[in-house]
MIKEGU-784845 format. One record per residue (C-alpha): z, y, x. Coordinates in steps of 0.2 Angstrom, whole numbers, padded with zeros to 4 digits. Each point is the difference from the previous one (the first is absolute). Example, Ala and Ser with C-alpha at 12.3 -4.5 7.8 and 13.67 -1.06 7.14 Angstrom:
BEGIN
+-------+-------+-------+
!    c3 !    c2 !    c1 !
+-------+-------+-------+
!  0039 ! -0022 !  0062 !
! -0003 !  0017 !  0006 !
+-------+-------+-------+
//
This chain:
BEGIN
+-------+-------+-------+
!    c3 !    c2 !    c1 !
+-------+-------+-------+
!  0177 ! -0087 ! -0528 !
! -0012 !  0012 ! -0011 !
!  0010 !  0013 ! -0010 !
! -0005 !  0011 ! -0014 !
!  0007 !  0015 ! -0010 !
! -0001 !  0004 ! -0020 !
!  0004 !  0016 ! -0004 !
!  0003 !  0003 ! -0017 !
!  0003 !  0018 ! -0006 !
!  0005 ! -0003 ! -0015 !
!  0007 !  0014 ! -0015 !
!  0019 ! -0005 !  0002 !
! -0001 ! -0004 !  0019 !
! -0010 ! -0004 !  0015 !
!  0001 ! -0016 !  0007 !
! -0005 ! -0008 !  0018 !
! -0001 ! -0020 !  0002 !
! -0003 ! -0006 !  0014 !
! -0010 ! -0017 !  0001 !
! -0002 ! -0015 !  0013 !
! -0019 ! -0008 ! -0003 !
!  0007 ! -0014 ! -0014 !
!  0005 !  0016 ! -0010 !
!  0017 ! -0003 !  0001 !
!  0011 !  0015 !  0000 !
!  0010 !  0004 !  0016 !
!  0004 !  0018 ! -0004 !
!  0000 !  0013 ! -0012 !
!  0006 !  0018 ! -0004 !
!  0000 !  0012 ! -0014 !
!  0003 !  0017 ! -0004 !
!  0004 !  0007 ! -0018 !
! -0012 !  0015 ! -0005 !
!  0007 !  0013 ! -0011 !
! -0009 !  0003 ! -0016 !
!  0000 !  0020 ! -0008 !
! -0002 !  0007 ! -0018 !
! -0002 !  0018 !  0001 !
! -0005 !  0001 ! -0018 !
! -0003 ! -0012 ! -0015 !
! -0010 ! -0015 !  0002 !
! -0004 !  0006 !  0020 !
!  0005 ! -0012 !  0015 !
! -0003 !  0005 !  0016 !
!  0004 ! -0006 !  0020 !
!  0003 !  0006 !  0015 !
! -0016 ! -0005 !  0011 !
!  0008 !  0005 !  0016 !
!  0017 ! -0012 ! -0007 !
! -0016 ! -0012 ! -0003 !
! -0008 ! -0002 !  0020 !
!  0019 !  0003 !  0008 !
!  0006 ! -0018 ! -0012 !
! -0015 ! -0008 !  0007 !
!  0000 !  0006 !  0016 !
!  0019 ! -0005 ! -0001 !
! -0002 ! -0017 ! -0006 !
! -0014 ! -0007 !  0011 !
!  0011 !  0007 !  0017 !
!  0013 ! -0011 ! -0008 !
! -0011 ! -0016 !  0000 !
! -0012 !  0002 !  0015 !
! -0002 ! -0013 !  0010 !
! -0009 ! -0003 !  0018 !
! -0011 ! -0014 ! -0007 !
! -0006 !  0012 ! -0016 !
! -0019 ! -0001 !  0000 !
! -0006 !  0009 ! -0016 !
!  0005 !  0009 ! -0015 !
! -0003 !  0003 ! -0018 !
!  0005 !  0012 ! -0014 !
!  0003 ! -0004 ! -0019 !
!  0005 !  0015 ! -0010 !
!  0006 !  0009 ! -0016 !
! -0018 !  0004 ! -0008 !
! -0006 !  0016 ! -0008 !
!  0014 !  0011 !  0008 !
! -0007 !  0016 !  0005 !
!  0002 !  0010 !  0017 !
! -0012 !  0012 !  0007 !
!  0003 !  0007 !  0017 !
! -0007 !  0012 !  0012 !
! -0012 ! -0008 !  0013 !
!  0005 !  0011 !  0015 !
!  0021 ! -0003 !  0000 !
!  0001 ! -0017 ! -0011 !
!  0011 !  0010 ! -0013 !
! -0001 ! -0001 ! -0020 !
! -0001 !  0013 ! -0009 !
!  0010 ! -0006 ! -0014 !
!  0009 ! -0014 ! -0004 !
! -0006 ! -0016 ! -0004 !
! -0005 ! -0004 ! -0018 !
!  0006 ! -0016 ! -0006 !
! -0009 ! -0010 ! -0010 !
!  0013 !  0001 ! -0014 !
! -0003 !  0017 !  0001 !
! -0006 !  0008 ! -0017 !
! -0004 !  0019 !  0001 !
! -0019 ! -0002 ! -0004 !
!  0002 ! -0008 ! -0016 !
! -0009 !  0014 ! -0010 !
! -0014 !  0001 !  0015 !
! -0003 ! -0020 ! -0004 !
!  0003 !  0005 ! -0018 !
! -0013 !  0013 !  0001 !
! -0013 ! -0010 !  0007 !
!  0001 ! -0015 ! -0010 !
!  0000 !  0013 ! -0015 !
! -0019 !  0005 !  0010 !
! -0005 ! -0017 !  0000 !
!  0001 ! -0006 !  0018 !
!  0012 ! -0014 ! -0004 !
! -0019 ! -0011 !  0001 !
! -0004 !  0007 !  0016 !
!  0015 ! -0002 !  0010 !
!  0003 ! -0019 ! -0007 !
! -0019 ! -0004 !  0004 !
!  0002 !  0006 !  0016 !
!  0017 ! -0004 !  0005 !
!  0008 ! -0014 ! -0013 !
!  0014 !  0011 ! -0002 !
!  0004 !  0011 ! -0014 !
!  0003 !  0019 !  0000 !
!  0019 !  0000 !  0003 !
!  0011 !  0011 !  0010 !
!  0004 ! -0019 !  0009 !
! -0014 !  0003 !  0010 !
! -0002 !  0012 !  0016 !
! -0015 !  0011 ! -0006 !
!  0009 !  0014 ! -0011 !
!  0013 !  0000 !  0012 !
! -0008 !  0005 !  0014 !
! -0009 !  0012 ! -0010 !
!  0016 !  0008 ! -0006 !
!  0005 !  0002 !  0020 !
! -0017 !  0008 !  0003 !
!  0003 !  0014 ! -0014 !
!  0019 !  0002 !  0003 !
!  0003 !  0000 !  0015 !
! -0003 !  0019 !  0009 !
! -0017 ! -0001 !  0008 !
! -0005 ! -0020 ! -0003 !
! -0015 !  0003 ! -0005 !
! -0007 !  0009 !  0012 !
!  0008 ! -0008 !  0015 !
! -0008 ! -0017 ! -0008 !
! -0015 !  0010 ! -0002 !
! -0001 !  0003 !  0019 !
!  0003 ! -0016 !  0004 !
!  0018 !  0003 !  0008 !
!  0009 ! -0012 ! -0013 !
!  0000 ! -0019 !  0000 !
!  0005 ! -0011 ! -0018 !
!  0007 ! -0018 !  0000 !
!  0010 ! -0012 ! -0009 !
!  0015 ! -0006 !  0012 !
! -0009 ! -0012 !  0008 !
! -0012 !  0013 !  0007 !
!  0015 !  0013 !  0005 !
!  0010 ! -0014 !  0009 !
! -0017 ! -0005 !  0008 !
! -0003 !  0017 !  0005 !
!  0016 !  0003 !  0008 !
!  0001 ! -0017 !  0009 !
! -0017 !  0003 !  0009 !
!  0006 !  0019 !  0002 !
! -0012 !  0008 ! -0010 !
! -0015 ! -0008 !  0008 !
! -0003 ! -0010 ! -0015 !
! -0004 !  0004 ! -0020 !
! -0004 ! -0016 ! -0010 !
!  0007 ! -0011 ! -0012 !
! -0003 ! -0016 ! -0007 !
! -0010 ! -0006 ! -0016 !
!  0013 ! -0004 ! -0009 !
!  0009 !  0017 ! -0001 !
! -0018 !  0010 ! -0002 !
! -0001 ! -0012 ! -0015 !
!  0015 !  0008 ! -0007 !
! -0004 !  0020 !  0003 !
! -0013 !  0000 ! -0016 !
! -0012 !  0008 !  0012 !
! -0006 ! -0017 !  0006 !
! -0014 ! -0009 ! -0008 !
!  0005 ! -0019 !  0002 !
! -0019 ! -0007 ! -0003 !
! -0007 !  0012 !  0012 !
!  0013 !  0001 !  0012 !
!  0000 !  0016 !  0004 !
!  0009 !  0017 ! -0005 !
! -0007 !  0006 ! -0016 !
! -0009 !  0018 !  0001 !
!  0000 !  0002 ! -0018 !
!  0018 ! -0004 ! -0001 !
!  0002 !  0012 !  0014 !
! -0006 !  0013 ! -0009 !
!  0011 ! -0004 ! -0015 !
!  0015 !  0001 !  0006 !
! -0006 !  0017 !  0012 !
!  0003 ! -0008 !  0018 !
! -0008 !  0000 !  0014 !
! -0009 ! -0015 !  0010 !
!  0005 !  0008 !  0016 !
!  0019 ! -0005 ! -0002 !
! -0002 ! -0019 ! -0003 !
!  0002 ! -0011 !  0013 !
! -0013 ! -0017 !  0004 !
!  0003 ! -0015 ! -0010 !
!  0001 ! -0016 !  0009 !
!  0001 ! -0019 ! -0006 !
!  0018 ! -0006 !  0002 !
! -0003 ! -0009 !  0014 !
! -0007 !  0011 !  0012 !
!  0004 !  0010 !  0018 !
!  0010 !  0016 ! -0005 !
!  0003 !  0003 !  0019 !
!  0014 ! -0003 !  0008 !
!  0019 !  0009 !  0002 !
!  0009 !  0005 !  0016 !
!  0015 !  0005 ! -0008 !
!  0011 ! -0014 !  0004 !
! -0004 ! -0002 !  0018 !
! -0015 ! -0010 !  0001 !
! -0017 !  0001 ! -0009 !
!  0003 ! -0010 ! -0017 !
! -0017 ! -0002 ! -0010 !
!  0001 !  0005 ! -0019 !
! -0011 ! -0015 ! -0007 !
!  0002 ! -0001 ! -0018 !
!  0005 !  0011 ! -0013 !
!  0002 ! -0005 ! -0019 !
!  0008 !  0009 ! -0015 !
!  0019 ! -0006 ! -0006 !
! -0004 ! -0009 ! -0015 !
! -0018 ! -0007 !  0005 !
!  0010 ! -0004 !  0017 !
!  0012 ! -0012 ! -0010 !
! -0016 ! -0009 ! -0009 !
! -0003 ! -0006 !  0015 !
!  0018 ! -0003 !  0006 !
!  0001 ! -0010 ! -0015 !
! -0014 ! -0011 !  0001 !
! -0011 !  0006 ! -0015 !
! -0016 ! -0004 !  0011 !
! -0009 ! -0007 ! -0016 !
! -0008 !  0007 ! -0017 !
!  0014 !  0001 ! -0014 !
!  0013 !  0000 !  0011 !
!  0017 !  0011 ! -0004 !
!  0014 !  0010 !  0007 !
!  0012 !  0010 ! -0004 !
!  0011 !  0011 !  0014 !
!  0016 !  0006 ! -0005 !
!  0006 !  0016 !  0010 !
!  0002 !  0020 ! -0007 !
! -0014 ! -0004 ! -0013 !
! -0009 ! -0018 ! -0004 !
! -0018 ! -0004 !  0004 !
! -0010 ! -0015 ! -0008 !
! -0014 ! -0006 !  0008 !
! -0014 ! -0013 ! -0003 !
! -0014 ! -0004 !  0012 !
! -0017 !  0001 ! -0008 !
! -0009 ! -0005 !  0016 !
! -0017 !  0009 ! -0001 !
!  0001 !  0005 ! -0017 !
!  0005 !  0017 ! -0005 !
! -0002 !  0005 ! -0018 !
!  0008 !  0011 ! -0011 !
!  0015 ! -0002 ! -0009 !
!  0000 ! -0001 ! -0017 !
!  0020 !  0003 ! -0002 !
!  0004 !  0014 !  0012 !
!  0002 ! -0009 !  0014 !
! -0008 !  0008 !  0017 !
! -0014 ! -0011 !  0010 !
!  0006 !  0004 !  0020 !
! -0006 ! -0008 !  0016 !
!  0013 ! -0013 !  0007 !
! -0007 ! -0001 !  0017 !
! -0018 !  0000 !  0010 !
! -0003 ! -0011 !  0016 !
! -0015 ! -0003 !  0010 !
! -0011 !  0010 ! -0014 !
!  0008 ! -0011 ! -0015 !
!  0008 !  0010 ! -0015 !
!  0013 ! -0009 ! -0012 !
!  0006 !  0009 ! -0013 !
!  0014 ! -0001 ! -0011 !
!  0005 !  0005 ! -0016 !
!  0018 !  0010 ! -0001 !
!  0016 !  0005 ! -0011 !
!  0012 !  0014 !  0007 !
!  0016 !  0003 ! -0006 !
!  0009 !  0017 !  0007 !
!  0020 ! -0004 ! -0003 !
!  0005 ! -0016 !  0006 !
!  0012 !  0002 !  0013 !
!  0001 !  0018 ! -0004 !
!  0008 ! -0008 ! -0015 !
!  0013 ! -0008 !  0010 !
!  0004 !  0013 !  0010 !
!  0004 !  0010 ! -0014 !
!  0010 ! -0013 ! -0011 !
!  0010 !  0002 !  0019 !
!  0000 !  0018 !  0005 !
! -0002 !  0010 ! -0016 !
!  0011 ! -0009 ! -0012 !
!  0012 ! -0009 !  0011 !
! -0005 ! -0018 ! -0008 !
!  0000 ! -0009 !  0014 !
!  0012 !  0002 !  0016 !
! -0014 ! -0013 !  0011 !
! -0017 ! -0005 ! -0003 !
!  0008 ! -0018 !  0003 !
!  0008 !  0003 ! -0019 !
! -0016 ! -0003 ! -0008 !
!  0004 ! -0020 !  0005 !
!  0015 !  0002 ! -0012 !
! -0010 !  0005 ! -0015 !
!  0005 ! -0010 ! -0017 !
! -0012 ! -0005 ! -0012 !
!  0004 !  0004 ! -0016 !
! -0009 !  0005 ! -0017 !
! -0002 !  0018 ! -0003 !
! -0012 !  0015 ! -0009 !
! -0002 !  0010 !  0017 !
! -0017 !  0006 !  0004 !
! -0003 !  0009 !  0014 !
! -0018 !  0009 !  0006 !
!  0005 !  0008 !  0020 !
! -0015 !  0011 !  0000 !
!  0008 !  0010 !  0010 !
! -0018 !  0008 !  0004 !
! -0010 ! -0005 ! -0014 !
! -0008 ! -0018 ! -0002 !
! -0013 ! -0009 !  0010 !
! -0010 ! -0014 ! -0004 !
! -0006 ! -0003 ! -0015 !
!  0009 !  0014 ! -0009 !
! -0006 !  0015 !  0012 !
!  0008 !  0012 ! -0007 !
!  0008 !  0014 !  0013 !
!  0009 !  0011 ! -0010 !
!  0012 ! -0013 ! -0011 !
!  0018 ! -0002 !  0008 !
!  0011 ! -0014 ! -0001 !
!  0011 ! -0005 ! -0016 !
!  0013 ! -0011 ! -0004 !
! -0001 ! -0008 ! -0020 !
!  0014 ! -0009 ! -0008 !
!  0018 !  0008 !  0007 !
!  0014 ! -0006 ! -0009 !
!  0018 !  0005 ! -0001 !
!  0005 ! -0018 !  0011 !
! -0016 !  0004 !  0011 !
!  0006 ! -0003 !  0018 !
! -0005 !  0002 !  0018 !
! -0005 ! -0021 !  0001 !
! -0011 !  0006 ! -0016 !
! -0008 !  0014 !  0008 !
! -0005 ! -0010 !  0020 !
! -0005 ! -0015 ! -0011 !
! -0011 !  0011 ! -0011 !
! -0007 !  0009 !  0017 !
! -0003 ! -0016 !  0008 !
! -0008 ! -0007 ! -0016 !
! -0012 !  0014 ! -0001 !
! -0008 ! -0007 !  0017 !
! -0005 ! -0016 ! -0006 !
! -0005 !  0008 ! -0016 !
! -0012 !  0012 !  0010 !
! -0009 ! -0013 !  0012 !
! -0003 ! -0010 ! -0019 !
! -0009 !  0015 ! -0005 !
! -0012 ! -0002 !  0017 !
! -0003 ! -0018 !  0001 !
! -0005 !  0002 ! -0018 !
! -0011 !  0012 !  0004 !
! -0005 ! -0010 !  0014 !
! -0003 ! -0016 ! -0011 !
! -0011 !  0012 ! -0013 !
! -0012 !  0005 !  0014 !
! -0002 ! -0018 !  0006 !
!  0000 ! -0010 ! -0015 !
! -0006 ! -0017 !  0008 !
!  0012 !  0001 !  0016 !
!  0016 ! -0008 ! -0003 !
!  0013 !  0009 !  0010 !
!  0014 ! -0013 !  0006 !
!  0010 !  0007 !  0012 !
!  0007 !  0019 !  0004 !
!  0004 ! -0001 !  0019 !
!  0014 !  0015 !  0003 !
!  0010 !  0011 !  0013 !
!  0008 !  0015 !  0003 !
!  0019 !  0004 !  0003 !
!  0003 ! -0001 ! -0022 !
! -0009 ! -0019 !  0002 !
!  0015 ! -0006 !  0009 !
!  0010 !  0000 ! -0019 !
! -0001 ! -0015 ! -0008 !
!  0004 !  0003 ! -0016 !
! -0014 !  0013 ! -0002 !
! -0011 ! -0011 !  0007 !
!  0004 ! -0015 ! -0012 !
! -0004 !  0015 ! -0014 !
! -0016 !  0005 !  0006 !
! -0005 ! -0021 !  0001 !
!  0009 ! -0001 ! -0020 !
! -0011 !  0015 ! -0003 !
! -0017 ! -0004 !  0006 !
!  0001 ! -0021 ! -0004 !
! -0005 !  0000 !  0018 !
!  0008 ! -0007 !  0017 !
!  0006 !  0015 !  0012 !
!  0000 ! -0005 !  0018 !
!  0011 !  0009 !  0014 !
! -0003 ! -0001 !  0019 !
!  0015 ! -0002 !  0013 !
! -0007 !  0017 !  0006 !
! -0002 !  0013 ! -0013 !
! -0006 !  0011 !  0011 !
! -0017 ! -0004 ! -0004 !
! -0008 !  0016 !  0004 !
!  0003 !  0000 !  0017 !
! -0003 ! -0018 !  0000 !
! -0019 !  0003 ! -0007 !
! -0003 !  0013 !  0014 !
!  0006 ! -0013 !  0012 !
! -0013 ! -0011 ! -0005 !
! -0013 !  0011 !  0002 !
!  0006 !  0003 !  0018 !
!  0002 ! -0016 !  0002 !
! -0020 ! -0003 ! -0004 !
! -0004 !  0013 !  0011 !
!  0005 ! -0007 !  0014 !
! -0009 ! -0017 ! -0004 !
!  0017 ! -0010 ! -0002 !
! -0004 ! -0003 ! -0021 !
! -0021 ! -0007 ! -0004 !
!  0004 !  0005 ! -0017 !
!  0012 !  0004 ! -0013 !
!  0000 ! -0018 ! -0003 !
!  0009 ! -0002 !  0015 !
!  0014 !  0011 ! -0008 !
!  0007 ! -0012 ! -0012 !
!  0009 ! -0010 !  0012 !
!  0010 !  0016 !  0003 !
!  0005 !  0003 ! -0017 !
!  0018 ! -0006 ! -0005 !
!  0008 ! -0001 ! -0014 !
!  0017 !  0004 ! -0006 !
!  0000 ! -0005 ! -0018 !
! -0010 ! -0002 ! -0015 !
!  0005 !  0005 ! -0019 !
! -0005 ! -0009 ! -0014 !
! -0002 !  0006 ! -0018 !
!  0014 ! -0008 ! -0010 !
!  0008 !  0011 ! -0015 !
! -0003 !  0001 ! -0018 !
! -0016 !  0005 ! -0003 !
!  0005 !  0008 ! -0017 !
!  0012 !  0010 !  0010 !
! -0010 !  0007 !  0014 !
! -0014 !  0007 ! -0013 !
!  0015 !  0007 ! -0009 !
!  0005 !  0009 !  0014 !
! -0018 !  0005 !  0007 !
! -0005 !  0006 ! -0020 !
!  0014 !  0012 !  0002 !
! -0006 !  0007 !  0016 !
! -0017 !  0003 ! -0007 !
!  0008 !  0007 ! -0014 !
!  0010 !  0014 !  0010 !
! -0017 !  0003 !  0012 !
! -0008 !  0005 ! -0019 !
!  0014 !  0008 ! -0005 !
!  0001 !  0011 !  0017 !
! -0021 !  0003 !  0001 !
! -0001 !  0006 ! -0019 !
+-------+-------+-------+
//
């Protein structure tokens, strides 16, 4: 029987799965990756931690009868790395990362906020990998010049896992993740030499951009030759894993930060409410795009509800959450807010602390200010397709398996929220890519009979109530942004 690995190098963790050739799962592995926050509002990884979990995690997994392999990754995360030894010169960048904040806040100041969003569909944000790998040119000893010479290599993770899998032989990454650099120009398809000239870098450290299905080359790391045949970024890789094949279709994935997605098939205009226009994937020469929401702290949230203030002893005690009637507003931005606020430099708040204010008050408020923040996007969504009915928000991610969150967000949005048995539905999507690959799918059609389902939510408290509750939020975000 057929076997395929996902590896999914995700911000928390890397992950292995190994699958049979019906895309069921037989194994899987994951490795925690430790995050770092040398100074305010900066978030940094360890690439060498990075390829050792991955290289740990598929050694777990292997099998005999493995026949291909596929990469879905954190995207906009930053390494640059010496071409000659494979080793960074820095940390990597995480995309929470926000030390370029005034470089963005310059340039938009300058007027290239057009530019960038005509070119790319994304907005001139810190988010995005362009001013970061400028910062590492320009502070790290000697950058510049070594790139200059051509003896330093750029890539999001996909490309630095990709490189150290083939053993430096191969520099390349997938269209997904170029879309998401700010140096790519979506339409054209191609790196942008007006961007590069921008941001100061140079053409001679980026690697090739490939359709996500494609022949990376192969690995001989796990002892046999293993070709690498698809490569997809995280939240573009769930779209697929999902099943949002078709215009107008929506996700939303749960894990360290949230990412709406709608499918807008060959359409690709701009955003009239600060949302970003990204590729979801390209296959045999056909684009879809899609239009996205990011929020930064979502699980970051949770963690520090956990690990900073001691509110929860488990993760599991989120299923214990009471619902009661309280004032509690809480905005984690943590690093600043995404999508459609943008605004890097805010930090989080919490409105409405009284004297009986208590630690059920302050996780409900937390979890509350989730479902408040994917409102925000669908609505923006909804304003920039006015005559497309959204009705239905497919989900995943680890904080998707909580049901009463989940039963806020539907409350929230009047909409149904649909979970699959496997949330794991980034590695799932790069799965399915594999899988067409190798000629055992047609078409994505032929995915739906693999798509189970766990449970649906149905919209069904007071009205009334839940605009109560969202007015206050948008009454804190006003109060926080003034």
């Amino acid at each position: 029987m057929k076997k395929i690995i996902a590896i999914d190098q995700g911000t928390s963790s890397s992950r292995a799965i190994l699958f049979d050739e019906t895309l069921q799962i037989l194994r899987m592995d994951s490795e925690k990756i430790e995050s770092q926050f040398p100074n305010s509002g900066w978030v940094e990884q360890n690439p060498s931690d990075i390829i050792a979990s991955v290289i740990k995690t598929v050694k777990t997994v292997i099998d005999n009868d493995v026949v291909a392999l596929g990469i879905t990754n954190q995207r906009e995360t930053v390494v640059i790395w010496d071409r000659k030894s494979g080793m960074p010169i820095y940390n990597a960048i995480v995309w929470q990362d926000r030390r370029t904040d005034n470089v963005c806040k310059d340039l938009r100041l300058r007027g290239y906020q057009g530019l960038v969003e005509e070119r790319t569909g994304l907005l001139l944000d810190p988010y995005f990998s362009a001013s970061k790998i400028g910062w590492l040119l320009d502070n790290v000893e000697n950058a510049r010049q070594e790139a200059e010479q051509g003896n330093l290599a750029f890539g999001t993770i996909d490309s630095f896992v990709l490189w150290h899998l083939t053993e430096g032989r191969v520099h390349a990454t997938d269209i997904t993740n170029a879309s998401r650099t700010m140096l790519f120009n979506i339409y054209d398809k191609k790196w942008d030499d007006d961007l590069l000239n921008l941001f100061g870098i140079p053409r001679s450290i980026l690697p090739v951009v490939n359709e996500n299905i494609a022949d990376f080359s192969e690995t001989s790391l796990f002892g046999k030759k293993i070709p690498i045949k698809a490569m997809i970024g995280d939240q573009q890789a769930a779209t697929v894993g999902l099943g949002c094949f078709r215009p107008g279709m929506v996700k939303a994935t749960f894990g360290t930060g949230c990412f709406v997605m709608m499918n807008t098939g060959q359409q690709a205009d701009r955003s009239k409410s600060n949302l970003i226009t990204t590729i979801a994937y390209t296959i045999d020469g056909l684009t879809t795009y899609a239009k996205e929401g990011s929020l930064f702290n979502v699980g970051t949230t949770i963690d520090w509800m956990k690990n900073n203030l001691n509110l929860l002893e488990s993760y599991n005690d989120l299923n214990k959450i009471k619902e009661e009637t309280n004032n509690v507003v809480f905005i984690p931005a943590f690093t600043g807010l995404g999508a459609p606020y943008w605004n890097s430099s805010c930090r989080g708040a919490i409105f409405g602390l009284e004297r009986d204010t208590d630690s059920n008050d302050l996780i409900m408020a937390a979890l509350k200010s989730i479902a408040f923040q994917v409102r925000d996007l669908l609505s923006a969504m909804q304003l920039d397709y006015p005559n497309k009915s959204i009705e239905l928000l497919k989900v995943d991610g680890g904080v998707s398996q909580n049901d009463w969150l989940l039963q806020k967000i539907s409350d929230q949005l009047r909409l149904k929220v649909e979970r699959p048995i496997n949330v794991e539905a980034s590695a799932f999507g790069v799965a399915c890519l594999l899988s067409l690959s190798l000629g055992d799918f047609k078409d994505f059609a032929a995915i739906d009979d693999y798509l189970k389902i766990d449970k649906i939510f149905e919209p069904k408290n007071d009205t009334v109530l839940i605009d109560k509750e969202y007015a206050s939020w948008t009454g804190a975000i006003k109060k926080l942004l003034s």
